[in-house]
N, C-alpha and C positions, 0 to 999 in steps of 0.2 A: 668417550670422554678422554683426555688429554691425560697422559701420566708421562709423568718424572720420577724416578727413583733409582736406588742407589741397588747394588745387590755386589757380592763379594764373588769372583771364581772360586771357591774354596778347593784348593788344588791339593788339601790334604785330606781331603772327605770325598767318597765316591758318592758322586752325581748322576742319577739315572732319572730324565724327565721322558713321561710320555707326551707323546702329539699330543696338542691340546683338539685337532679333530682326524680324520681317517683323510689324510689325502697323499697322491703320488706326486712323487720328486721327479721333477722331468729329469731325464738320462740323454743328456746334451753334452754330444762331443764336438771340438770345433771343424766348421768344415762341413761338419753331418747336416746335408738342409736338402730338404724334397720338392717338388712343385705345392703341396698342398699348405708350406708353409707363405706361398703368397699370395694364397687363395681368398684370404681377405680385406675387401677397398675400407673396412671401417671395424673398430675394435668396440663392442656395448659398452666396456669401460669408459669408453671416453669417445664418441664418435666423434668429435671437432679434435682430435689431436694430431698434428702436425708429423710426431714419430711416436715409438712405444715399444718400451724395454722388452724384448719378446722374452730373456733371459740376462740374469747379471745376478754372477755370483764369484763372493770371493771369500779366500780361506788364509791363514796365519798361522803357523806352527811352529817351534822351535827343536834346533840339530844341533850336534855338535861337531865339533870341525877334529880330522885327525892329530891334530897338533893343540889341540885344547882349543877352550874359546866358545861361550855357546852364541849362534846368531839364529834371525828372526827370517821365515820364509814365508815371504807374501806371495799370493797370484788375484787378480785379475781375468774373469770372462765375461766379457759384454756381447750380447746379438740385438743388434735394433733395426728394426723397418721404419725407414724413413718415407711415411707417406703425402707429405706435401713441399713441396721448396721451403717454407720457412722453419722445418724440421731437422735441414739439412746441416747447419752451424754446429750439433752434435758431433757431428762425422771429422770435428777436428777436434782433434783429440792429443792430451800434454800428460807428459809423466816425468815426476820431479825425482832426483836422485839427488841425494846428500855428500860432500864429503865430510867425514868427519875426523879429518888431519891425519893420519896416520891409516887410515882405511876408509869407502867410500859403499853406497850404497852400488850394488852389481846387478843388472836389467838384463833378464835371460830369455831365450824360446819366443820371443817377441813372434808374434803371425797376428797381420790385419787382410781383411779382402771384403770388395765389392762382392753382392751377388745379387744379380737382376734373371729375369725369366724372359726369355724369348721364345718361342712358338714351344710352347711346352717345355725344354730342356735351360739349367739351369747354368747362365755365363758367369765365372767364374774371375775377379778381376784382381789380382795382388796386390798388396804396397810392395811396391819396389824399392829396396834397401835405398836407393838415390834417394827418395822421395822423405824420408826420415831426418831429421835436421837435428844439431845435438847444439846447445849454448847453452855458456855458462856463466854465472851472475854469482862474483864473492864465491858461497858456496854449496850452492847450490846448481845442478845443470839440468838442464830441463830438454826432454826428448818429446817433438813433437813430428806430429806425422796426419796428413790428410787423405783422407778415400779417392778412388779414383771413377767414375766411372757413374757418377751421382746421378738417379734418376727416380723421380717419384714410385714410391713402388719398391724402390731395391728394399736390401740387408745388405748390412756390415756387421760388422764381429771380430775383435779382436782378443787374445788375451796375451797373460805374459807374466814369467815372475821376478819377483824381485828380493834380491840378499841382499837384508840389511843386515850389517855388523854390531846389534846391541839383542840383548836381554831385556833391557827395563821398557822398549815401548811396544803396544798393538797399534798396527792403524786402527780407526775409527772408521764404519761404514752407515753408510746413510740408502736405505731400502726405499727411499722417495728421494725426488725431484721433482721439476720443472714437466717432463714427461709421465704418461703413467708405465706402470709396471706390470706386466702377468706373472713374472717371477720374481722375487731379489732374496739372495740367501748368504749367511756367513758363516763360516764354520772358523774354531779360534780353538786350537788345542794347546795348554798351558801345565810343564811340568809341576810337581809338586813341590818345586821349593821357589815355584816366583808365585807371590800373593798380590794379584790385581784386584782391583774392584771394577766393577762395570756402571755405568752411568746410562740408563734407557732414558730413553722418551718418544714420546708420540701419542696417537692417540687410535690405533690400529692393533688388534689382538695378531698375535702372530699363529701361522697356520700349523709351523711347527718350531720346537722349542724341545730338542734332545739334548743329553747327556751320553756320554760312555766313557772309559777310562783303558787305558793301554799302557805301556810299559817300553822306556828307553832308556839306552845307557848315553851320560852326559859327560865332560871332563872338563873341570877349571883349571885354570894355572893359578897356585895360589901362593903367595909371599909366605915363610916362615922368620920364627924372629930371629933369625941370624942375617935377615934381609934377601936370602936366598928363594927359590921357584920350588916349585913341584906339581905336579899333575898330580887333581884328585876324580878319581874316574868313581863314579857308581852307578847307581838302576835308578830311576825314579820313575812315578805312578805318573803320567800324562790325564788331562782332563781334556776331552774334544766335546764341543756345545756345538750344537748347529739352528743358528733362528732363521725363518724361512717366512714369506709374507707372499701374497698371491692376491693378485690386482687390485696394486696398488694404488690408490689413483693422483694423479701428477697433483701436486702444491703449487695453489693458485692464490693470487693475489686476495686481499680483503678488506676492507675498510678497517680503523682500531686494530689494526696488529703493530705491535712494534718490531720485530724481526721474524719473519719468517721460520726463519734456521730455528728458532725455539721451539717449534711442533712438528717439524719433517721426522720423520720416524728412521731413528738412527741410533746408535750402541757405539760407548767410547769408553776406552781404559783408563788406569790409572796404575801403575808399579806403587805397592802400599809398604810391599816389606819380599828380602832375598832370606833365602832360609835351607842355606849350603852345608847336606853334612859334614860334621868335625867343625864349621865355621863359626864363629858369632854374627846369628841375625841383622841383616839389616834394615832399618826401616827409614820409610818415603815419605810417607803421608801422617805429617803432626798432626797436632789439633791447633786451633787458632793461638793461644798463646805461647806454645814453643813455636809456629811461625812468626810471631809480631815479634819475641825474642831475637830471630832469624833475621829477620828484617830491617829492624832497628840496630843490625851489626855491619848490613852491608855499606859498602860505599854505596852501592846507586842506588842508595834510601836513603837509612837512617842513620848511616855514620855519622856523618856531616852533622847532625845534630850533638854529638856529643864532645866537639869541637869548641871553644871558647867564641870562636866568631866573633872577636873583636870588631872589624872590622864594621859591621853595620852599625855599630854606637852612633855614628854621626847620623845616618838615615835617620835612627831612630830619634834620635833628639832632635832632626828638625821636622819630622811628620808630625809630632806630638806635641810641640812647642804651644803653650796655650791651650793644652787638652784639660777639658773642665772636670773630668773625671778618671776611672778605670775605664769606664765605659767608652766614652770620648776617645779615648787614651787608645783604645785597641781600634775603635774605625777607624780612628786616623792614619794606624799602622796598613790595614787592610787597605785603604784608597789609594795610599801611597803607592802602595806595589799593585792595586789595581789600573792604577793612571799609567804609570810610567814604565810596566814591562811587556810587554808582548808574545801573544802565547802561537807559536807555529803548528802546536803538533798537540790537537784536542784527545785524544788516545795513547797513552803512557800509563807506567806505574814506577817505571822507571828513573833515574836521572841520565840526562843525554850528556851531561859535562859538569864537573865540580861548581858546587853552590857558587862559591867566589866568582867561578865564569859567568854565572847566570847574573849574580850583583852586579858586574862588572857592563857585561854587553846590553845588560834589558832586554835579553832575550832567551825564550827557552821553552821547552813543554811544557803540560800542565802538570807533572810530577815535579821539575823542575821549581817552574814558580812557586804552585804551591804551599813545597818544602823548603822554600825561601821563606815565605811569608811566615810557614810553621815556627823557621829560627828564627825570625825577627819578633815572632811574639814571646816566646822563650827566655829567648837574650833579656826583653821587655818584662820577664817576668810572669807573662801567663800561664796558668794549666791550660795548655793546646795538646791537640794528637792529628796524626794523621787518618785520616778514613779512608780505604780502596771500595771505590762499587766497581758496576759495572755499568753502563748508558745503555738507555733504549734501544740504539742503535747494535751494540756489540750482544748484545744475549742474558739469557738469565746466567744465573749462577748458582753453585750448588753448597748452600751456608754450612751442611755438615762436615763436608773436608775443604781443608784450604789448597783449590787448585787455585793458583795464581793465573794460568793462562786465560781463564774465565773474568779474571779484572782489568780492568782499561782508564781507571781514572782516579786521581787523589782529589781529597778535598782536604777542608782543615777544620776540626772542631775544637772549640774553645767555649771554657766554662766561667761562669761568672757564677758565686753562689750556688744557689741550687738549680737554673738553669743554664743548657747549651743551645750553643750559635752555629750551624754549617755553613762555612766560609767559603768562596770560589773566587782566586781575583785573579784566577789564567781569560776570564770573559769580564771585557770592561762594559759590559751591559748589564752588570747583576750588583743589586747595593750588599750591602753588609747584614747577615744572615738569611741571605735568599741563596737559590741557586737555580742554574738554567733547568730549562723543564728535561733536560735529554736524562738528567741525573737521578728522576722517580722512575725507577726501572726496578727496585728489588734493594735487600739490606744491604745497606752498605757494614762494613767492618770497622771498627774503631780497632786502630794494630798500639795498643799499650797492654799493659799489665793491671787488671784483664783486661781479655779484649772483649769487646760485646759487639750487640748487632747493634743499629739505628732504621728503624723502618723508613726506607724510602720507596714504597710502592707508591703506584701516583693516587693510590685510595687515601694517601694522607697528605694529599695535594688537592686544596678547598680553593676552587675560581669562583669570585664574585664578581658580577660586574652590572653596571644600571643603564639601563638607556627609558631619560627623560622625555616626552615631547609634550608641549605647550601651543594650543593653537584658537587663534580668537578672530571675531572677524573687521574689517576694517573696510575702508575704499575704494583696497584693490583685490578686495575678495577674501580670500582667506589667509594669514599671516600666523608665523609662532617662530619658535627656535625648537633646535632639537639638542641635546647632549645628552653624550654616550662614556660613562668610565668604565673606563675596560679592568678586565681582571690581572691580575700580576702577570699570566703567562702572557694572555694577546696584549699587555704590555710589553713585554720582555721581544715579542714578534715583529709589534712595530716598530720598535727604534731598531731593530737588525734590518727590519725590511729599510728604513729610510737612511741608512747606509750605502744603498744602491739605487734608491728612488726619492725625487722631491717632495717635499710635502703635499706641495700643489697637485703632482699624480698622484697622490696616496689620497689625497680629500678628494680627487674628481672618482676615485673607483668605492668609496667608501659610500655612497650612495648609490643605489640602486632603482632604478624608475619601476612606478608601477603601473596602473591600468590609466593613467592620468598625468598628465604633463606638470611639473613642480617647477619651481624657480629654488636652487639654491643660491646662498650670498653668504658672504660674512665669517668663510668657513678659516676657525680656530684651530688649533692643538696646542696640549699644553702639558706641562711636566715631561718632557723630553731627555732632558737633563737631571730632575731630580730623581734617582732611580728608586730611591725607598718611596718615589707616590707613584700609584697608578697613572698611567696617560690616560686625557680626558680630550673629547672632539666637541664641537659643538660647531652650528649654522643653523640660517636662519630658512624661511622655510617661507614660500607666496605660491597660492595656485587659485585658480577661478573654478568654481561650478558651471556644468553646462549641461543644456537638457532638462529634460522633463525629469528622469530617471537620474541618480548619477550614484556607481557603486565607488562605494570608498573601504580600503580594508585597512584599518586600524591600525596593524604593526607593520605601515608601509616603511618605517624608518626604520626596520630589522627583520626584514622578511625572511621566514623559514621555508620555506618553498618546499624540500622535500626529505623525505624520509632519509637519514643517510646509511640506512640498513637496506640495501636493495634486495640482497639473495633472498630467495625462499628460504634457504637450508645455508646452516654453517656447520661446519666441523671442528672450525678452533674455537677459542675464548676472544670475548671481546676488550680491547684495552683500551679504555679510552685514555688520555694523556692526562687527565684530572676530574676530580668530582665537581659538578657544575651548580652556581644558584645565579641564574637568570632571570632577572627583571626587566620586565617594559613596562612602563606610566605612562598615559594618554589624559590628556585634559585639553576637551576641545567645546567651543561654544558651537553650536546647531550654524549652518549658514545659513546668513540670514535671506528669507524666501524661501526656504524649503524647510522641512517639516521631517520626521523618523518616520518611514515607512517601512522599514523593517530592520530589525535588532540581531544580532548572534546573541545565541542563550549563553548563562552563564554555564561553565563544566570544569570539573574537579574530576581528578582520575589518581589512582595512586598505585607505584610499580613495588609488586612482592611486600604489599603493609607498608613498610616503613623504609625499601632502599632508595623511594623518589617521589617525589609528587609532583602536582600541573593543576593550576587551577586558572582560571580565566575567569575574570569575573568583570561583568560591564552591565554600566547600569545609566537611565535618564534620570536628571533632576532638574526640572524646570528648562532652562535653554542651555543648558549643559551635559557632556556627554564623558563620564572617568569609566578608562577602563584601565586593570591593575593584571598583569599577566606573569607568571611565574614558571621556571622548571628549575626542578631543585632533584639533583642526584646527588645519594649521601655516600657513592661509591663509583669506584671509575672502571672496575672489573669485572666482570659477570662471565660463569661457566657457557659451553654453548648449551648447552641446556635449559640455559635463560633466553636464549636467543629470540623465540619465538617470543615470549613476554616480552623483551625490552622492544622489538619492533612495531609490536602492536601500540606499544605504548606513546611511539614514537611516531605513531599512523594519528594514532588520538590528537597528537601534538600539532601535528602538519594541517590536517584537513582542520583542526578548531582554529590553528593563526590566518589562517586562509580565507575564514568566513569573512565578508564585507558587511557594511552597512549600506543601507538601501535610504536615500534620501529624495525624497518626490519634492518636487517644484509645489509651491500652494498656489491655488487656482484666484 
């Protein structure tokens, strides 16, 4: 099962964990490799994989430098056997170096090499210093370098370390990927006066999980109040953990996931608090309302809000000109700025240039906009706030400490009485108190005084949506219409889709043939433009009977064709993007000439008691034929542990919309 959780280095409490089982640490030096390590065409882990991590480990420690100063020592060992060409993309390989203005990160001991096996004895192929390429972007330079010598079969192995010039960051490592793993281990040893927190997840026990402590002398250069220096040298207790994971197997795509990177089994710090003898503590990590305090200080937030902002007076009195209420009063303010500005950059929390700019040009992020619209309801007199989530797309987030690099997006809530509104007008496809589906990802933050959470998990995101069909008979055989209202999201989908596509293509794919040739005509859409209604489809519907026999299946005008749980087995959770209540109605007269030869039975099924049901239910009445079909999930998430339940369920689903009607010719 998947876990998340938080746990502290306690770098002032001796730490001693046992293996959680009895295994041996490979003793892998670089360079050291035998024939027996290419002895195998195919790993049990994963016999279709492309390459596979034979080793990859890496460790993080902190020194102190002769002259004071403590910095961060990173290494890097990777060994992979590349066994098929599309494995080979691996083998190019990038290493980022920082500067950080007055000192930069330093890339030492670097060694890569080929090695392939030729008639028993092992070739042996270098990177050639040429072959390593250094560019630099602002500030950041990135060292990339590619293998030489690529051949199904070989190994490569690089490693190398890295001096970073800070105290307050760990890299993060990630013990999965794209490939599987036989190894992946980190070792992270932290003196006793920097207090990190650790962040896990995944859903893999680790094989080992130590502790031990040691002892080193440190020296800061530290300010006195006469504005003067001094070195403070002393001993501190070191904390070394080492987590270690043993075949691991690669991260592979899944239906209902929204990011990946939220269950790859990985470990990441946090700098919480400095705790320098003879010093006063420093601490990192607030809690959410000394952050929202924090925040609503900056300029590239919440300055700007505490600004008179004149200036939008005029906006505001003519978006609102004739507003019949408060209510009226604030969508008008929202439409405004939803029509008229333009959002470039859907991932921010930030502002990218003063409010004014943003008024000014109609253009800007959606931290930007949004904390436009935030002052112009303010100015207007609203209680509004700002909210940070995080989008489907960017990751969870961890609500008990406020790491900010975890947020990616504002919105705007605003209160009326005793209910609130979440505002979004950086997307001019979303009305007034809706927001795009990417934003049911996990709580969002409300950053005032207090600040609280707002559930936006997509389990409190309800899709309804109806599909009508009507058929009787006539002349030219069998005739009706069909309409379809769609739920708020595949509202939301289709007028993005028809952005880039006519209507006309969108109605010609919106139909789907079945075992029988149909006539569409006449085909509508509607509410395009009104964003607070649902979009609705509708056409009209002509086919003939033929044959003795003629099978017809029922919900040919929204056919579920298949299961969309394929695996046998999952290992993550499944997300679906909303809880669903699906309706199809049939109301059709018998053709005339023919006669029910056979029925689908009615069936009712329902997932875990009460998180879903499905009932199908169809019945004859004289030369009429209703049938009423449902699926209704009262949640959009499920553990994989449910896995195997919700797909049966969704077998039950498939094979019952699938059943036909059986209509015989009368003699």
């Amino acid at each position: 099962m998947f876990f998340n959780r938080l746990t502290a280095l306690f770098p002032g409490v001796v730490i001693c964990c046992a293996s959680f089982c009895q295994v041996t640490k490979p003793d892998i030096k670089f360079g050291d490799l035998t024939p027996e390590d290419f002895a195998a065409s195919y790993y049990s882990i994963d016999s279709s994989a492309d390459a596979i991590y034979l080793y990859d480990a890496g460790s993080s420690h902190f020194e102190s430098g002769a002259i004071g100063g403590v910095f961060l020592v990173y290494t890097e060992h990777k060994r992979i056997r590349l066994l098929h060409k599309n494995g080979f993309n691996v083998a190019s390989t990038k290493i980022y170096l920082f500067d950080h203005g007055s000192t930069s990160d330093e890339l030492e001991d670097l060694q890569a090499a080929t090695y392939t096996l030729e008639n028993g004895k092992i070739t042996v192929s270098k990177v050639d210093k040429t072959s390593i390429f250094k560019t630099k972007q602002g500030n950041i330079q990135s060292v990339t370098f590619t293998f030489p010598n690529l051949t199904e079969g070989c190994i490569v192995e690089y490693s190398y370390k890295e001096t970073i010039p800070t105290y307050s960051y760990i890299p993060a490592w990630s013990f999965q990927n794209s490939f599987p793993h036989l190894w992946s281990e980190y070792s992270v040893e932290v003196p006793q006066f920097l207090d990190f927190v650790t962040l896990n997840q995944g859903y893999i026990e680790p094989v080992l999980d130590t502790g031990s402590t040691a002892a080193s002398d440190f020296t800061f250069v530290v300010r006195d109040y006469r504005g003067g220096t001094r070195l403070n040298t002393f001993r501190s207790t070191t904390v070394k953990h080492t987590w270690a994971f043993q075949n691991v197997p690669a991260v592979k795509e899944e239906s209902y996931i929204t990011n990946l990177s939220n269950y790859i089994e990985q470990i990441e710090f946090q700098l919480q608090a400095i705790r320098i003898p003879g010093e006063q503590p420093k601490f990192f990590m607030n809690d959410w309302n000394e952050t929202s305090k924090q925040l609503m200080k900056e300029e590239n937030f919440g300055y700007e809000l505490t600004k008179e902002n004149h200036y939008l007076k005029d906006a505001i009195q003519l978006a609102t000109a004739g507003s019949a209420d408060q209510f009226d009063k604030a969508r008008r303010i929202f439409d405004f700025v939803r029509q008229n500005y333009f959002c470039f950059n859907h991932s921010a929390i930030s502002l990218s240039q003063p409010l004014r700019k943003t008024y000014d040009t109609k253009r800007g992020n959606v931290a930007d906009i949004n904390i436009l619209l935030l002052a112009m309801l303010r100015y207007a007199g609203f209680t509004a706030d700002p909210v940070l989530l995080s989008t489907r797309q960017n990751g969870k987030t961890y609500d008990v400490y406020p790491i900010l690099s975890k947020y990616n997006y504002v919105i705007v809530k605003i209160e009326f009485d005793d209910q609130f509104y979440l505002l979004d007008a950086s997307d001019n496809k979303i009305a007034f108190g809706f927001l795009p589906p990417a934003c049911f990802n996990d709580n969002g933050i409300v950053i005032a005084q207090p600040s609280s959470e707002i559930n936006l998990s997509s389990d409190s995101l309800d899709e309804q949506s109806l599909v009508s069909v009507f058929l009787t008979n006539d002349s030219n055989g069998i005739s009706g219409s069909c309409k379809t209202v769609l739920g708020t999201v595949e509202s939301y989908n289709v007028r993005n889709k028809l952005v880039t596509s006519s209507k006309d293509e969108y109605l010609k794919e919106l139909f789907t043939k079945g075992s029988f040739d149909i006539n569409v005509s006449d085909p509508t859409i509607d509410s395009l433009q009104q964003l607070q209604y649902p979009v609705s489809t509708q056409y009209n519907i002509n086919f003939n009977l033929t044959g003795d026999l003629f099978y017809f299946n029922p919900m040919f005008a929204d056919p579920r064709k298949e299961n969309p749980f394929h695996a046998a087995n999952r290992s993550f959770p499944v997300e679906m993007p909303y809880c669903m209540d699906k309706t199809y109605v049939l109301n059709m007269q018998i053709p005339e000439g023919y006669y029910v030869e056979e029925l689908p039975k009615p069936a009712r099924a329902t997932l875990n008691d009460n998180e879903g049901m499905f009932e199908y239910i169809i019945e004859q009445s004289n030369d009429r034929l209703q049938l009423q079909c449902r699926v209704k999930l009262n949640k959009a998430n499920f553990e994989s542990n449910d896995y195997q339940t919700l797909r049966n369920f969704f077998t039950i689903i498939v094979d019952k919309e699938n059943e036909q009607i059986v209509f015989k010719k009368q003699q």
